[in-house]
Each structure stands twice: as structure tokens, then as C-alpha cells.
Backbone as CSV, one residue per row, in Angstrom:
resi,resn,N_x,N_y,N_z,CA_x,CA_y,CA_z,C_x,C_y,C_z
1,UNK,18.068,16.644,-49.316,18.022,15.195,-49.312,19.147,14.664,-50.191
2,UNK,19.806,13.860,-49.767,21.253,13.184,-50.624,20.380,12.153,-50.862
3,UNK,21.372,11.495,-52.053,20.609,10.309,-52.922,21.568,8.900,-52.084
4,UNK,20.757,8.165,-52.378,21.867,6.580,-51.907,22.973,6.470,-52.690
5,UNK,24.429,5.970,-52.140,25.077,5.657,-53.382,24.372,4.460,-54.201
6,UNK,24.925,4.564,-55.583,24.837,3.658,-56.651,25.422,2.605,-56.083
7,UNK,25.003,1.584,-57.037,25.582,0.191,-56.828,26.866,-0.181,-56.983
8,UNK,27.709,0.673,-58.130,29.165,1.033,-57.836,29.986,1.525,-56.858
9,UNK,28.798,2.082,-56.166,29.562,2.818,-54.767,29.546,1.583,-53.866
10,UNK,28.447,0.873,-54.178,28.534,-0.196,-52.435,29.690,-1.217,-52.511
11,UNK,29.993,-1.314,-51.715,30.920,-2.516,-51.573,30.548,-3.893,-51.393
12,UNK,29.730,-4.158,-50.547,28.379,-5.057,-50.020,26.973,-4.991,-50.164
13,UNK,25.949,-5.431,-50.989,24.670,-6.008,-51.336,24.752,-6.934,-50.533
14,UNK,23.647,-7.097,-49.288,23.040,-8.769,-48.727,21.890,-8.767,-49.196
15,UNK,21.146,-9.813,-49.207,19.387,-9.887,-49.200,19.413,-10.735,-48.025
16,UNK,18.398,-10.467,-47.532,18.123,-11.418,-46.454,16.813,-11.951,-46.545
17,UNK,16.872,-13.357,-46.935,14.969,-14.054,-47.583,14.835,-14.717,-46.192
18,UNK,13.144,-14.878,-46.739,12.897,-15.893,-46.145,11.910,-16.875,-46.802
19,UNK,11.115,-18.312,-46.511,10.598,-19.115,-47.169,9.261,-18.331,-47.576
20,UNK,8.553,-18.125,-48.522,7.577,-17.667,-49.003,6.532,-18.541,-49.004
21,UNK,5.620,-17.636,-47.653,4.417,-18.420,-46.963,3.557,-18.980,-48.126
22,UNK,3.414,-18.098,-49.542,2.662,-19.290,-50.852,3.587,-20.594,-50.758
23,UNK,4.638,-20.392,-51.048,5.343,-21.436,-51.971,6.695,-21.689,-51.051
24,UNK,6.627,-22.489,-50.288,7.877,-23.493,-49.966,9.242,-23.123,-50.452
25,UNK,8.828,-23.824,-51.686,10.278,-23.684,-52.797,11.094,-22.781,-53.210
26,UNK,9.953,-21.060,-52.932,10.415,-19.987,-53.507,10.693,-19.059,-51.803
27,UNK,11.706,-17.787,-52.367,11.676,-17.503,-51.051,11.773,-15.585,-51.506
28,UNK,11.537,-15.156,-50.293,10.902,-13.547,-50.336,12.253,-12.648,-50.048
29,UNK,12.197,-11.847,-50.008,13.478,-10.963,-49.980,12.633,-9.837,-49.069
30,UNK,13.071,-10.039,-47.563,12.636,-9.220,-46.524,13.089,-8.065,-45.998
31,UNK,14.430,-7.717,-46.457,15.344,-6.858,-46.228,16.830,-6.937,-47.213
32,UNK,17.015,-6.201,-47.669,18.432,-5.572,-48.120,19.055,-4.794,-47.556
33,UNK,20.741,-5.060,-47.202,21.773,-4.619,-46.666,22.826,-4.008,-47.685
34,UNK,22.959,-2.424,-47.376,23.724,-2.417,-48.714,25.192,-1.689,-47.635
35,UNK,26.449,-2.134,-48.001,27.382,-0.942,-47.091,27.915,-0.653,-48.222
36,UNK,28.033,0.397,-47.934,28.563,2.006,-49.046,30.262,1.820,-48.865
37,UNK,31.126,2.477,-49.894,32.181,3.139,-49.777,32.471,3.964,-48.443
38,UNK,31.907,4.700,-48.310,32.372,5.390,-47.064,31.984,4.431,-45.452
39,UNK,31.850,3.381,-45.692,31.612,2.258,-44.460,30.672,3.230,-44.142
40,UNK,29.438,3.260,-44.446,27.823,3.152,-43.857,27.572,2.767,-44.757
41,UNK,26.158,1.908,-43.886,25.137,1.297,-44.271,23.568,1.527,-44.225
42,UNK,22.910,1.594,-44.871,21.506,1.463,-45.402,21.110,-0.081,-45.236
43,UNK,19.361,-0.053,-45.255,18.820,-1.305,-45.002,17.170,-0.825,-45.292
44,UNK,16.988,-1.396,-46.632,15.167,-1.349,-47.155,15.212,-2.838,-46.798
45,UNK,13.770,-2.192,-47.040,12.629,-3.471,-46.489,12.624,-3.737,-44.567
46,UNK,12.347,-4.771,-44.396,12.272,-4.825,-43.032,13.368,-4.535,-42.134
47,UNK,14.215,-3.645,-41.737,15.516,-3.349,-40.835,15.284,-4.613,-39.739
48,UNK,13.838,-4.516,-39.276,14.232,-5.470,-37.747,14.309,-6.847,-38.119
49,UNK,14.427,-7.351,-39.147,15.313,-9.019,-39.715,16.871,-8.902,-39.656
50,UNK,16.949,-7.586,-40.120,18.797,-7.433,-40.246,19.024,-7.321,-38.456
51,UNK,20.313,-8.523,-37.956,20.081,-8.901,-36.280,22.074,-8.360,-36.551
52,UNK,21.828,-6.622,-36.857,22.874,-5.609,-36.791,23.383,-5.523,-35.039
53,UNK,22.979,-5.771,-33.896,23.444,-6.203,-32.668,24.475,-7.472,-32.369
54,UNK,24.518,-8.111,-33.375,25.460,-9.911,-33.063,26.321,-9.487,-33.965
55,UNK,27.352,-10.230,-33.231,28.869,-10.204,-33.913,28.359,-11.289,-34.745
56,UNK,29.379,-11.501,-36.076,29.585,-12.684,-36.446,31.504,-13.026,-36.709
57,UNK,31.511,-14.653,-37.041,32.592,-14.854,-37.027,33.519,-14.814,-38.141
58,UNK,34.479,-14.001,-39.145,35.072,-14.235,-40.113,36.341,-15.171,-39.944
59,UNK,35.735,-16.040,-40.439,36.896,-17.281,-40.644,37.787,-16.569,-41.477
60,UNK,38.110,-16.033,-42.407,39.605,-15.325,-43.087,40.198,-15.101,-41.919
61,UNK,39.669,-14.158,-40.931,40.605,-13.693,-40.330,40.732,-14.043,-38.855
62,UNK,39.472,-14.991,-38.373,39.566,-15.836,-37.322,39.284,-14.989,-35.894
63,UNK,38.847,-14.004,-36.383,37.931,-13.069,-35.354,36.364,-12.636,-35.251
64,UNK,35.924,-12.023,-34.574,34.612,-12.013,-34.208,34.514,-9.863,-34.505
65,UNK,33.439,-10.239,-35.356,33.580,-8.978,-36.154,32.012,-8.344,-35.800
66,UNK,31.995,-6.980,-35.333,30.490,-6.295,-35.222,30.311,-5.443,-36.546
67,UNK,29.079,-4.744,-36.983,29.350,-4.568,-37.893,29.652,-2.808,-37.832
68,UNK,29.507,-1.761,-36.338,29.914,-1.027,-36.436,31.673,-0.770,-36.355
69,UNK,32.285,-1.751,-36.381,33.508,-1.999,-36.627,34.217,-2.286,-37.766
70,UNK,33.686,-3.133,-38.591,34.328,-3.086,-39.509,32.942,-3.935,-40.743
71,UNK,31.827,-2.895,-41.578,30.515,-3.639,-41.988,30.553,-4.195,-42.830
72,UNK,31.728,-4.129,-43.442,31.900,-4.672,-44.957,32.012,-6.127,-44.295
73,UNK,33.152,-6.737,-44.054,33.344,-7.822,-43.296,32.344,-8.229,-42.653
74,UNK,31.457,-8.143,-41.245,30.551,-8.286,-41.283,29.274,-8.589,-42.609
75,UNK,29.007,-7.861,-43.031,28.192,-7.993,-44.412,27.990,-9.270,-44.921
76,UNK,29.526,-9.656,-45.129,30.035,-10.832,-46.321,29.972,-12.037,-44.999
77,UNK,29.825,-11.683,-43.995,29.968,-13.145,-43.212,28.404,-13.325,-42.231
78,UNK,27.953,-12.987,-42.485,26.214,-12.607,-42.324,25.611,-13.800,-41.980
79,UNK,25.973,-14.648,-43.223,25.304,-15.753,-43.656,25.862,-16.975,-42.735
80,UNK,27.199,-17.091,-42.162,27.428,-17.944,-41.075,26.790,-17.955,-40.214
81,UNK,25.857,-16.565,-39.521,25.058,-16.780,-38.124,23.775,-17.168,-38.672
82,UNK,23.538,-16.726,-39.782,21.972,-17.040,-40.206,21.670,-18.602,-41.007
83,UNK,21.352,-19.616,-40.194,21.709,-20.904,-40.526,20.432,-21.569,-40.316
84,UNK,19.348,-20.881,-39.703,17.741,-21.779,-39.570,17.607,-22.219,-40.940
85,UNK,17.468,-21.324,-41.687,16.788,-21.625,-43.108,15.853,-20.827,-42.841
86,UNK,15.201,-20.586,-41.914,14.048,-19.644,-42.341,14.358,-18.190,-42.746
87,UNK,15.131,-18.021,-41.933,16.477,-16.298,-42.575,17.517,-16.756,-42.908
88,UNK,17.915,-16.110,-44.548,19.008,-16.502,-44.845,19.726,-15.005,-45.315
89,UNK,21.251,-15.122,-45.473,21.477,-13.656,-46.010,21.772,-14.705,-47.424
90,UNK,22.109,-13.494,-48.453,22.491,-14.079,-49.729,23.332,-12.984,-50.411
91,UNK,24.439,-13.038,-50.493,25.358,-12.018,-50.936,25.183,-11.857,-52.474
92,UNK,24.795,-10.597,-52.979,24.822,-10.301,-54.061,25.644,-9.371,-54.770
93,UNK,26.330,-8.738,-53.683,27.609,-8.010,-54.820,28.584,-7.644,-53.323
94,UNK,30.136,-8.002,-53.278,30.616,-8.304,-54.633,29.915,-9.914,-55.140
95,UNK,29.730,-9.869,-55.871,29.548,-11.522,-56.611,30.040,-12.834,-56.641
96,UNK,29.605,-13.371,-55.611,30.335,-14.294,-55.082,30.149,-15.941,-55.723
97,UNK,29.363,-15.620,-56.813,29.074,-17.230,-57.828,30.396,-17.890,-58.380
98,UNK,30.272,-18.907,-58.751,31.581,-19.252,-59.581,31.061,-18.727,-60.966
């Protein structure tokens, strides 16, 4: 059994929440997306929220990106297709706060 890489190894952390059926205000973390250094990816918690079948669009580079193509990219642009509010991605590393 190999271990996951560390968090130094990933390149990309997503969470993907959603509204938390107690509380409105607060929201649940249904799945994590992590892509590794060696471009694979892992996914705890629920896999069938992560919607790994749809391209999304990276505006940097103004193309339409899958994520067995290129996941890092994908990863970081996640959050453009996921726009209900009820699934959101939320990039947590690299660290994208001011």
C-alpha cells in the first residue's frame, strides 16, 4: 500500500461544499480534490459531487480544459462551472486569498 502524497506534494487542494442542511449560513465539505505532483488525482469524501466528466473553461488561457488533460488547470478553474450555490469548489492550496 503507498501512502498519499503530502500536502507539499499536491499542487491543487479543492473542497467542494455544500449548504449545511442544520444551518443555512454554514456549509459542509462533501468532497476533496487533491492533484498530486505527478498529475494524478485523489478525491475523499463523496467522488460522485466531483462532476470529473465536464470540461471547464480557463480564462488564462481561453480554452476548454478536461481534467484528464491537463488536472491541475482544471482543479483551479472548477469553481467557474460550479455556480448554483448549492456546490461550490473552494480552492485551498495553492492559496489563493489576498
Amino acid at each position: 500500500m503507498t501512502e498519499a502524497p503530502s500536502a507539499a506534494e499536491d499542487l491543487a487542494v479543492i473542497e467542494l461544499t455544500r449548504p449545511d442542511p442544520a444551518d443555512v449560513h454554514q456549509r459542509q465539505i462533501v468532497a476533496t480534490l487533491r492533484v498530486h505532483s505527478d498529475r494524478t488525482w485523489t478525491i475523499t469524501g463523496d467522488a460522485s459531487r466531483v462532476p470529473t466528466q465536464i470540461a471547464v473553461y480557463a480564462a488564462a488561457s481561453g480554452r476548454w480544459v478536461r481534467l484528464t488533460e491537463d488536472p491541475v488547470t482544471w482543479a483551479l478553474n472548477l469553481n467557474t462551472e460550479l455556480r448554483t450555490g448549492y456546490l461550490t469548489a473552494r480552492t485551498i492550496h495553492p492559496n489563493t486569498s489576498p
